[in-house]
C-alpha positions in Angstrom: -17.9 18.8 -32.4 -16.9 17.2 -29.1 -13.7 15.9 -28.6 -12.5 12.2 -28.5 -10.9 10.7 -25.6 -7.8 9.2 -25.4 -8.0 5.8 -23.2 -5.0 4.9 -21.6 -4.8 0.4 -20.0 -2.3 0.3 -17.3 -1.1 -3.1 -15.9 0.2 -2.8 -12.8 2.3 -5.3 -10.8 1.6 -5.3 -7.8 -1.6 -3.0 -8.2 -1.8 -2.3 -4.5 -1.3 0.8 -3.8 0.2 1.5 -7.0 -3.5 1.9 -8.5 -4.5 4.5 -6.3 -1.2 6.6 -6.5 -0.9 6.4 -10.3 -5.0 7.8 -10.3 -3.6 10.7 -8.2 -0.8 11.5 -10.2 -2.4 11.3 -13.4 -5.6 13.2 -11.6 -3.2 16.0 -11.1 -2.7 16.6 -14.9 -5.9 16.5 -16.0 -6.6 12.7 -16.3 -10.7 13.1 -15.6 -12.3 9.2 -14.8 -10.9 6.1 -14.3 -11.6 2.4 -14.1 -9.5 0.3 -11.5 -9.0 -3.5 -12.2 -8.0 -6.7 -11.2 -4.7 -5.9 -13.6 -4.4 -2.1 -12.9 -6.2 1.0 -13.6 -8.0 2.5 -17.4 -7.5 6.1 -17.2 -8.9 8.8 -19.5 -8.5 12.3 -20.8 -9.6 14.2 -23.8 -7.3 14.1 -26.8 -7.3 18.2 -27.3 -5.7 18.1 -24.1 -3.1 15.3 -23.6 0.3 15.7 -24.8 2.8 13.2 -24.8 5.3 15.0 -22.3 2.8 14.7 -19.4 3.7 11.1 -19.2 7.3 12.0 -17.9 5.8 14.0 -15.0 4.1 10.7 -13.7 6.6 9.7 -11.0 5.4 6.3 -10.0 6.6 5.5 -13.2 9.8 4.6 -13.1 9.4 3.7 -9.6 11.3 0.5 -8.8 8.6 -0.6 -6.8 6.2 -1.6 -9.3 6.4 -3.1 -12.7 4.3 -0.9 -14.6 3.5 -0.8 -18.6 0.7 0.7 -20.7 -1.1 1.0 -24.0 -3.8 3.7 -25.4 -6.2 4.2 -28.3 -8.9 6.9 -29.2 -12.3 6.6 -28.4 -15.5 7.8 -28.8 -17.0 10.5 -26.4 -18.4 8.5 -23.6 -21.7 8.5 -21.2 -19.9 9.0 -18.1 -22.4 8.0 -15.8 -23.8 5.3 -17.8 -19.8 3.9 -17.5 -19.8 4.6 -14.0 -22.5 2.1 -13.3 -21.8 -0.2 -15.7 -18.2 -0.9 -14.3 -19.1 0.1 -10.7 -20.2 -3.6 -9.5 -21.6 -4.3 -6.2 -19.8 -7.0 -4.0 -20.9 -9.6 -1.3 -18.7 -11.2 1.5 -19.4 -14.5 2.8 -23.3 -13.2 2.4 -23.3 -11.1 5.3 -21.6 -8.6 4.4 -22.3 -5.8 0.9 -20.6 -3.1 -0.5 -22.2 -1.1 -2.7 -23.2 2.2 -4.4 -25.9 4.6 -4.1 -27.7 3.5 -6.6 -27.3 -0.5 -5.9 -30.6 -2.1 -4.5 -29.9 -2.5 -0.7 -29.1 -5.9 -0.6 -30.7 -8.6 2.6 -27.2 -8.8 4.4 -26.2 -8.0 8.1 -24.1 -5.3 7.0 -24.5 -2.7 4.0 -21.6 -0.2 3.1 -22.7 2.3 1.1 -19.7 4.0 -0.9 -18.6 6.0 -3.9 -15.3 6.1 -5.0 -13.8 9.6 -5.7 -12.1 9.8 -9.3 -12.5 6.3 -10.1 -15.8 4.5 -11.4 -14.8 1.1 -10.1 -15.1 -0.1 -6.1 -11.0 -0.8 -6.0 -11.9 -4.0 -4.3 -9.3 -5.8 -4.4 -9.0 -9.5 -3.7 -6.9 -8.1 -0.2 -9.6 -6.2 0.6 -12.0 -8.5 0.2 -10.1 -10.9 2.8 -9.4 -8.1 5.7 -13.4 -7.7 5.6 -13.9 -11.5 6.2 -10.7 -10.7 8.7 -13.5 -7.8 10.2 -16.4 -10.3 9.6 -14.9 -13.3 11.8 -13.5 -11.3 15.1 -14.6 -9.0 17.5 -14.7 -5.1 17.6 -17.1 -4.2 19.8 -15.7 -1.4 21.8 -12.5 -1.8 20.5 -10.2 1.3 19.9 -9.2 1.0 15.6 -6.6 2.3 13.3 -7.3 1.7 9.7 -3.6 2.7 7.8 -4.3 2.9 3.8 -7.8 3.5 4.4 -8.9 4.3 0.7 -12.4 4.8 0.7 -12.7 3.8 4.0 -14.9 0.8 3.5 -12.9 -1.8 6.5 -13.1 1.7 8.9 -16.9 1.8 8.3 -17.3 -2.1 8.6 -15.3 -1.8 11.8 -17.6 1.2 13.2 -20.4 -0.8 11.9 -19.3 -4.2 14.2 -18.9 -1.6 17.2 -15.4 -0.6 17.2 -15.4 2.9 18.8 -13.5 4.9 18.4 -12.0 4.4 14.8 -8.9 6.1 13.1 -8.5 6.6 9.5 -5.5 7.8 7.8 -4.1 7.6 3.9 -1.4 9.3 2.7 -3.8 10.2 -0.7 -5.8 13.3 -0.9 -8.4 12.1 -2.7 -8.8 9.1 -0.4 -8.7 11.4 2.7 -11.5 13.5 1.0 -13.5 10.2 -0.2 -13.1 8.5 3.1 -15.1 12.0 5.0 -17.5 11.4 2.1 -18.2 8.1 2.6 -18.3 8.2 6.5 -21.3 10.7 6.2 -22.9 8.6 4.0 -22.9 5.4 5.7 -23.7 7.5 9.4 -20.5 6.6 11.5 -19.3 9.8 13.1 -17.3 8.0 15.4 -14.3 7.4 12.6 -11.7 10.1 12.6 -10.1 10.8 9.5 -6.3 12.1 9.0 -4.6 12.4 5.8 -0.8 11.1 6.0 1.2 8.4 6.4 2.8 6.6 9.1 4.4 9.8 10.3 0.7 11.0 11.7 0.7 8.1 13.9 1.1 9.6 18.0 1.2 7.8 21.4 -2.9 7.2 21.0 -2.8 2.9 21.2 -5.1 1.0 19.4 -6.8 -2.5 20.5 -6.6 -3.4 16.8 -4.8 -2.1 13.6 -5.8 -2.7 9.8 -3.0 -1.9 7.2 -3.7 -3.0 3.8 -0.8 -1.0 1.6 1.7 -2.8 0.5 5.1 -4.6 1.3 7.8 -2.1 1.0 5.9 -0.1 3.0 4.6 -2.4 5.7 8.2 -3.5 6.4 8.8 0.1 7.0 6.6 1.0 9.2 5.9 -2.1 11.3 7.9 -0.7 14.2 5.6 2.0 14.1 2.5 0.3 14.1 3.9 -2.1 17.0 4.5 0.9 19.0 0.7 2.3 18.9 -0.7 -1.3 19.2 -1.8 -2.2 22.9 -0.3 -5.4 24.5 -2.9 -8.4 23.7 -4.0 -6.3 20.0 -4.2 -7.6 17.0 -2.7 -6.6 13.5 -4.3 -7.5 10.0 -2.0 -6.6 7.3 -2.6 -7.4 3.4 -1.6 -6.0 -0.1 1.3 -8.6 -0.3 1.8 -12.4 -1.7 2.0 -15.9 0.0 5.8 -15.7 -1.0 5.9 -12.6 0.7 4.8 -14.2 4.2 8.3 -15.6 5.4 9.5 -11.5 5.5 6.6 -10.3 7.2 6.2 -12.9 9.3 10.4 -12.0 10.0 10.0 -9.0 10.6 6.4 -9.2 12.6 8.1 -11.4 15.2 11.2 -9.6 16.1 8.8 -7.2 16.9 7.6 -9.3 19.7 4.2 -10.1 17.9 2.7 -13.8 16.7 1.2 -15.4 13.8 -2.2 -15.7 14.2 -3.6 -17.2 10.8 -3.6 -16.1 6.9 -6.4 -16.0 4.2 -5.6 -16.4 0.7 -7.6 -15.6 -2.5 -5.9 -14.8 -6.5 -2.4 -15.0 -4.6 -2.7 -12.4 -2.1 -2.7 -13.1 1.7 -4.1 -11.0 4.6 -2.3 -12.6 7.8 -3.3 -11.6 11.4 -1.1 -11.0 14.3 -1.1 -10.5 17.9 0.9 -8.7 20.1 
């Protein structure tokens, strides 16, 4: 008889990145599929296999960065792909833009990314990604040199390529996104995006007409200096994966740097807020 699963609901505050590190970490000891939400990730593994102890080897945890709590039950064995696309939803952007997966009608917009997340059966869009692609949508790339930092599955590098940015940079610090990122590059035909896997520390003297960093704000504040460093005079830099309360800091910390407030969006709380050099 097949084994039940054990269904683990993690609410995560804030979920960005925290989702996508706690999918790797749990990945690593055996977790096999996951669901990301609005609130944080559902993450499963059979029962014969879980023991309680693996819980402690989870490191992002008891980080201090995140607030971090969870629950789990026993469930039934489960039609994997019938959950995949049943949770895996398309999305629009201000009608011109859709993200989607293989198996998604293709949709009547100007732009159509075609992706499929590694490891996880939901898109991850977040309400921050979300507003960097109307960010993309509103300004002009073509022939602008990009970096995408945080990259995840790669969707704002392909929308950049897609608007005529050449060439682009990807780089996360995730395996899995590195790996998904290749994946989803091939599949949506935009050899022109580079891919590294790494954080800020990958970063060289290569500048950049326009940087995208969705990650979060510990880390933003950290490596803003970088960033500034690889961003050409006159560029731009979209950053997201924070709150409104959280704009006086980076806005602090953006202009010391010599750089200006451009404008913010805001949707469920979060901001993306554009600067210039």
């Amino acid at each position: 008889m097949a084994s039940n699963y054990l269904e683990f609901q993690f609410k995560i505050d804030p979920p960005v990145p925290a989702s996508e590190i706690l999918i790797a970490e749990l990945g690593a000891l055996g977790f096999e599929s996951f669901v990301e939400n609005e609130d944080g990730v559902t993450a499963y593994i059979l029962k014969d296999e879980f023991q309680e102890e693996m819980l402690a080897e989870v490191q992002i945890l008891d980080s201090d960065e995140f607030e971090i709590s969870y629950s789990s039950s026993e469930i039934q064995q489960v039609n994997w792909n019938e959950e995949w696309e049943k949770n895996f939803q398309p999305i629009v952007v201000d009608d011109i833009c859709s993200v989607r997966a293989p198996f998604h009608p293709k949709p009547e917009t100007e732009f159509d990314i075609v992706i499929e997340p590694k490891m996880s059966f939901g898109t991850g869009h977040h309400a921050t990604t979300h507003m960097m692609i109307q960010f993309i949508l509103k300004n002009e790339w073509k022939g602008k040199s990009v970096l995408d930092m945080g990259c995840g599955t790669g969707v704002l590098a392909i929308l950049s390529a897609q608007k005529g940015a050449n060439p682009v940079e990807a780089i996360d610090i995730d395996n899995w996104c590195y790996l998904n990122t290749l994946e989803n590059i091939e599949r949506n035909n935009v050899p022109e995006i580079s891919v590294k896997e790494g954080g800020a520390e990958r970063l060289g003297e290569k500048k950049y007409d326009a940087i995208i960093a969705n990650i979060n704000r510990n880390i933003l504040l950290n490596d803003m200096a970088k960033y500034v460093s690889v961003l050409k005079p006159g560029g731009d830099l979209y950053l997201s994966g924070f709150y409104k309360e959280d704009i006086p800091i980076i806005q602090e910390a953006c202009e010391k740097l010599g750089l200006k407030f451009q404008e913010n969006l805001e949707k469920d709380k979060w901001v993306a807020v554009k600067f210039s050099l």
